[in-house]
C-alpha positions, -999 to 999 in steps of 0.1 A, spaced: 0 0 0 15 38 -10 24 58 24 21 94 18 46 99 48 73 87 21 64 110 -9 92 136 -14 93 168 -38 92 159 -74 76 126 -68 47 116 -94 18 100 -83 -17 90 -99 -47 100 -86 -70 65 -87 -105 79 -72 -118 107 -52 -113 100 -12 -151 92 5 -140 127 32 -145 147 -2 -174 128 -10 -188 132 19 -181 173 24 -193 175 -15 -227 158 0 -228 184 29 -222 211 6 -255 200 -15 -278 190 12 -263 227 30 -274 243 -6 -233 258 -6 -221 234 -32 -192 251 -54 -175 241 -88 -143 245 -66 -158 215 -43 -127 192 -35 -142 163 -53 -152 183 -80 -116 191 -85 -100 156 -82 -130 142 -104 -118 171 -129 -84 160 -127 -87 125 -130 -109 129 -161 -80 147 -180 -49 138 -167 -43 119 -129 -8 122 -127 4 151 -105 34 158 -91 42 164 -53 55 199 -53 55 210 -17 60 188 20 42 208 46 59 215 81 36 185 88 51 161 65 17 162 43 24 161 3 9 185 -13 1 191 -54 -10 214 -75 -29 219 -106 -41 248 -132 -78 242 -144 -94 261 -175 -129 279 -164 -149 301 -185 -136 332 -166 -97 318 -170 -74 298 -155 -76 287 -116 -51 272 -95 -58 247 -71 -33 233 -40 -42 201 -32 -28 179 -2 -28 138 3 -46 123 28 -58 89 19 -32 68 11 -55 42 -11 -64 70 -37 -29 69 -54 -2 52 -66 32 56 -70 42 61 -106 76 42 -118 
């Protein structure tokens, strides 16, 4: 199993499905009526769909591995930072 406590900087990983915590704040989100585009699961699903390699760019002062990604919206370009926390939504890429 992938341990996210061994990712380093420049590491590439696949994203292989949305973790159920995103799922599950997505679901708040709707039933709460504040449901973004910029929903965490929104993102990852986005991500997945086009491209699920990332590459760990940052290691928090917490040892968390963090990513980040540029997605095209009808008002431009956003960036999102994204951090690991489920160890069974990636893998390790070779």
């Amino acid at each position: 199993m992938p341990d996210r406590n061994k990712l380093r900087v420049g590491d590439q990983i696949r994203l292989m499905f949305v973790p159920e915590c995103d799922l599950a704040q997505r679901e708040r989100e709707i039933m709460d009526g504040t449901e973004t585009s910029d929903s965490t699961a929104t993102i990852i699903e986005r991500i997945i769909a086009m491209d699920p390699v990332v590459t760990i760019v940052r290691i928090d002062k917490f040892g968390a591995p963090w990513f980040e990604v540029e997605l095209a919206e009808a008002d431009g370009i956003h960036y999102h930072s994204l951090i690991i926390l489920v160890d069974e939504s990636w893998e390790h890429c070779d």
